[in-house]
C-alpha positions in Angstrom: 22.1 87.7 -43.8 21.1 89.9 -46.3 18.1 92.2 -44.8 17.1 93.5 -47.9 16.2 90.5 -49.6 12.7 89.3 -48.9 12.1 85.9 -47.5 11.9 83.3 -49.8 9.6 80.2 -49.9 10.7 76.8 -51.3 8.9 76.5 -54.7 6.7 73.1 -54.2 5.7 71.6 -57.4 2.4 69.7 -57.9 2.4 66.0 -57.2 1.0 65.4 -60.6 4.3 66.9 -62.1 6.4 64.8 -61.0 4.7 61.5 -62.1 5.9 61.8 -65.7 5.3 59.1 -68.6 9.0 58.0 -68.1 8.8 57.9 -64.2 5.4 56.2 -64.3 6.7 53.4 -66.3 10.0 53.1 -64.2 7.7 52.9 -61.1 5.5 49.8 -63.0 8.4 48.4 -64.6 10.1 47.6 -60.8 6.7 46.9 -59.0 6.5 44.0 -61.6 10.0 43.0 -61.1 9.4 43.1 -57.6 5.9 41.3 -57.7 7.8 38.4 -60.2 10.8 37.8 -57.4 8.1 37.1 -54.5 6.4 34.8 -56.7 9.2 33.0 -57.9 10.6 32.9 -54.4 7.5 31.4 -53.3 6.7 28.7 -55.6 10.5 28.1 -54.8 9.8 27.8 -51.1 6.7 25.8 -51.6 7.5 23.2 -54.2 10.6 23.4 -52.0 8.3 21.9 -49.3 5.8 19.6 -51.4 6.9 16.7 -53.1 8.5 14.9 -50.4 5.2 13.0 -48.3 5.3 9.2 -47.7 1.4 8.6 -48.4 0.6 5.5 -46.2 -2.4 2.9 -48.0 -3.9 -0.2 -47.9 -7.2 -2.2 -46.9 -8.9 -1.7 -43.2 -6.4 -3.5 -40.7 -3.3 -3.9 -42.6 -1.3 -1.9 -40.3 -0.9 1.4 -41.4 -1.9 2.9 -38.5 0.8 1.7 -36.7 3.7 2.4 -38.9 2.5 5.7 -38.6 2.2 5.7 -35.1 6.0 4.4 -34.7 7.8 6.6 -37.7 6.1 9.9 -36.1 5.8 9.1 -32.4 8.5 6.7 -32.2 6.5 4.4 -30.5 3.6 1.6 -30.7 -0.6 3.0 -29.7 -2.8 0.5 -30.0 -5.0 1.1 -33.1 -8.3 0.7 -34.5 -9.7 1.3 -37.8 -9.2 5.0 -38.9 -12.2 6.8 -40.1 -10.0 10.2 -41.0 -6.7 10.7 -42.2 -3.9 11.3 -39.9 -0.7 13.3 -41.1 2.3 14.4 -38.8 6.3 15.2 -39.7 8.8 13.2 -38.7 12.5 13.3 -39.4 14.7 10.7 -40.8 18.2 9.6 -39.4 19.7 12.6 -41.9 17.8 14.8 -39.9 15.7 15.9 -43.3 12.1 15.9 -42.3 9.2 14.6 -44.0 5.6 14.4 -44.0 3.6 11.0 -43.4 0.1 10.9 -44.4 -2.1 8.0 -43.3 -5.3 7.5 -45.4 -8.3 5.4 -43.9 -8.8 1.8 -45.7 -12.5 2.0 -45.7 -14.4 1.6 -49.2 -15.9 5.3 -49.0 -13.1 6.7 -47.5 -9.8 5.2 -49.1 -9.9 7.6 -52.7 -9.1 10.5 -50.1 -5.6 9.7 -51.7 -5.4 11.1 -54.6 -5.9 14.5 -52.5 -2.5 13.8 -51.8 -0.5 13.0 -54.7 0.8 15.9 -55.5 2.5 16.3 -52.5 3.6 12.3 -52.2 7.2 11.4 -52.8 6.7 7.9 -52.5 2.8 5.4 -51.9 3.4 3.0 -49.3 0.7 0.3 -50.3 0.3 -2.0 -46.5 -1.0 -5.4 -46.9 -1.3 -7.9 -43.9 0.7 -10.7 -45.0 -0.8 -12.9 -42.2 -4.0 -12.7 -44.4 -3.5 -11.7 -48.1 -4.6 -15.3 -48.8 -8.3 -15.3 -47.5 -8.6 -11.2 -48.7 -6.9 -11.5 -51.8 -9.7 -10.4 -54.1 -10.0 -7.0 -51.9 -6.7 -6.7 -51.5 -6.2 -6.7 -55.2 -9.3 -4.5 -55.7 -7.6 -1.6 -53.4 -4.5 -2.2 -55.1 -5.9 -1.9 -58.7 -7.4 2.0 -57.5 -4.0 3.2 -56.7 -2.6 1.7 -60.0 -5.2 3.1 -62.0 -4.7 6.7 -60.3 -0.6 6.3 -61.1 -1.0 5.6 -64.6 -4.0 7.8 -65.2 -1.7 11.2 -63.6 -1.0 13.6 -66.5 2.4 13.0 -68.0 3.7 16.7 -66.5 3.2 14.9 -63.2 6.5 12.8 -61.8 5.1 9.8 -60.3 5.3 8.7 -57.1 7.4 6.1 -56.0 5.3 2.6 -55.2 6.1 0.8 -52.5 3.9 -2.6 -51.5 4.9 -3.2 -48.0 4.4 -7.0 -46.3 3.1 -6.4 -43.2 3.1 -8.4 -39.9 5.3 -10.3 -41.4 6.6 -11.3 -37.8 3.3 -13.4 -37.3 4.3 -15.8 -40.4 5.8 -19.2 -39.1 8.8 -20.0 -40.4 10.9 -23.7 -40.1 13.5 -24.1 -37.6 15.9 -24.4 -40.2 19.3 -22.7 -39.7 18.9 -22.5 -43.7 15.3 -21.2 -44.0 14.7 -17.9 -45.4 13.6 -15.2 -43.1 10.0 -14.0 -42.4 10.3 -10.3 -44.5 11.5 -13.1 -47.5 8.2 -15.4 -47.1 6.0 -12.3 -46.5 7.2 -10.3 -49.8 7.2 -13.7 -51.7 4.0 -14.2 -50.4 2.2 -11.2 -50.9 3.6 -10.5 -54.4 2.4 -14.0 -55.6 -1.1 -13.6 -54.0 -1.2 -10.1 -55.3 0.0 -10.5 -58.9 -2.8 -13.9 -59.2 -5.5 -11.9 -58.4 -4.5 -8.5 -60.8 -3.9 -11.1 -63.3 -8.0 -12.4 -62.7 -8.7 -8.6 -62.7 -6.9 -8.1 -66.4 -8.4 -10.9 -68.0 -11.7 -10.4 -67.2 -11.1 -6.9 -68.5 -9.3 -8.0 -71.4 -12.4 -10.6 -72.1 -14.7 -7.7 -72.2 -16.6 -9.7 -69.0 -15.7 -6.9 -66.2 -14.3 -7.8 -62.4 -17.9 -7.7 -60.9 -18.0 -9.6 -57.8 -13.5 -9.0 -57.2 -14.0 -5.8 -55.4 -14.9 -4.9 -51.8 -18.5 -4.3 -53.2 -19.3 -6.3 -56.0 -19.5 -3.4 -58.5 -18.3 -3.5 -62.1 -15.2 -1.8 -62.8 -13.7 -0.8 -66.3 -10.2 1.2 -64.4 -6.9 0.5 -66.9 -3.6 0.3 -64.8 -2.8 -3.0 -65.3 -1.0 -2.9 -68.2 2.3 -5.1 -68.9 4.9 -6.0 -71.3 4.1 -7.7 -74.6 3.3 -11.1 -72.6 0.3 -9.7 -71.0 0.2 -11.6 -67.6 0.0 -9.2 -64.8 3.8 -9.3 -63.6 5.3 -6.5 -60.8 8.5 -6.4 -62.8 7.0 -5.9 -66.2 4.2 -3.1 -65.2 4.1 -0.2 -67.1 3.6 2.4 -64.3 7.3 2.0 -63.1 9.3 0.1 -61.0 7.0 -1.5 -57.7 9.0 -1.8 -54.7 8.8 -4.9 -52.0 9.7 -4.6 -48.5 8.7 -6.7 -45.3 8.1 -5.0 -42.0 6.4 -5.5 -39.1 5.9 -3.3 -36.1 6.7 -4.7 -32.4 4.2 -3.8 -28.9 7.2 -5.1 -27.2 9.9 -3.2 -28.4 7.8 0.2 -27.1 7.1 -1.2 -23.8 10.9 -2.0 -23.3 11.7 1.5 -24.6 9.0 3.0 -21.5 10.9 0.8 -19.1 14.4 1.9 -20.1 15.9 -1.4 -21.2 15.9 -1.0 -25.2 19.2 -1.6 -26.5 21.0 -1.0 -29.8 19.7 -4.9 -30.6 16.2 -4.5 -30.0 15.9 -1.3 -31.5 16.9 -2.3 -34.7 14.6 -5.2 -34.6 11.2 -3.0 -34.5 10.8 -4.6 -38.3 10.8 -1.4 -40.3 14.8 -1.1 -40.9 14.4 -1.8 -44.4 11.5 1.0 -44.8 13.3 3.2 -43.0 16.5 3.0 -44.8 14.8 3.1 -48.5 13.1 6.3 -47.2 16.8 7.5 -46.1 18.2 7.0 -49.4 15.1 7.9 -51.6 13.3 11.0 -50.1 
């Protein structure tokens, strides 16, 4: 080391030097870059997420409470009618999971619905099929919000699938007949029949300018679209505008969870719990 040479401190330059124009708008240019990726990242993750619910609907006592008691528990609880919504994840067969959302039936608290359409994949409409007839006109009314909602979404927004399921379809009598068709067959035929009478009521009255006063569950005056059809007019499933309306017949079993808790359910009985077909559309289509 050279003695004569003084000691020699580092030269430190002022922080403001070394922000120049060129560095500054380097340093914004990758903080924005940055800022972009996590967005896009998250709205990937999210919508990732969304967009795959099975909304569960229908009139008080329909049943929904206990399809969504057996897809996310597996099993059968004895229900009564809801008064808030209930939502749990459940995985299919595929092992993809999903969420179920179950929306109470009641008058004041059914539109809580359309809080969840942006994240609904598919609208799983429950009618009792046991008592369509003598509730048809509420029925129908119920039925008529959801189709209003569906056709009155923005077209940006992808649509739901809409399924109508037949309910308790296991309580309909059917002949001892080797030949007769099953109960899901009477239950859909018997719903969609029932169902597309009473729309048809609701249309005309709206197409006469006289209103459906006195149709609904509170005898109020409605003016909501959503039943348009095909040049003929008459309120048919097949020929809705909204998109194709999907029928399946379930039912759900109090025996086949009590033989579960006693260890004797079998590969039979299992697949008898009456919502194979619900199951297996949700399978293939969510």
């Amino acid at each position: 080391m050279n003695q004569d040479r003084p000691f020699e401190t580092p030269e430190v330059l002022p922080l403001a030097a070394t922000f120049t124009p060129t560095t500054l708008l380097v340093a914004s240019l990758s903080v924005a870059v940055l800022f972009l990726a996590l967005l896009f990242f998250f709205n990937k993750t999210k919508s990732g997420s969304r967009k795959n619910a099975l909304l569960l609907v229908g009139p008080p006592d329909a049943g929904k409470t206990a399809i969504f008691s057996k897809l996310a528990y597996s099993q059968y609880l004895p229900t009564h009618t809801s008064l808030q919504t209930n939502q749990s994840i459940f995985s299919l067969f595929n092992k993809k999971q999903t969420m179920i959302i179950d929306v109470p039936g009641h008058p004041r608290l059914r539109d809580q619905f359309q809080e969840h359409l942006v994240d609904s994949k598919a609208i799983a409409f429950v009618v009792d099929s046991s008592t369509v007839s003598r509730n048809a006109p509420v029925v129908a009314e119920h039925l008529h919000s959801i189709l209003h909602a569906l056709t009155s979404l923005p077209p940006s927004q992808k649509l739901p699938s809409l399924l109508i399921l037949a309910h308790k379809a296991d309580l309909l009598k059917t002949s001892s007949s080797a030949s007769a068709a099953p109960s899901t067959t009477l239950a859909i035929n018997r719903v969609k029949t029932i169902l597309e009478r009473e729309l048809e009521k609701r249309r005309s009255s709206q197409a006469g300018g006289v209103g459906v006063e006195g149709l609904g569950a509170e005898g109020e005056r409605s003016e909501m679209g959503g039943l348009e059809c095909g040049e003929g007019g008459t309120f048919k499933f097949e020929e809705w505008e909204g998109g194709e309306v999907i029928f399946l017949g379930t039912s759900v079993r109090p025996q086949i969870s009590s033989q579960r808790e006693k260890g004797v359910i079998n590969e039979k009985s299992e697949s008898e719990d009456g919502l194979e077909g619900l199951e297996v559309w949700l399978e293939e289509n969510i």
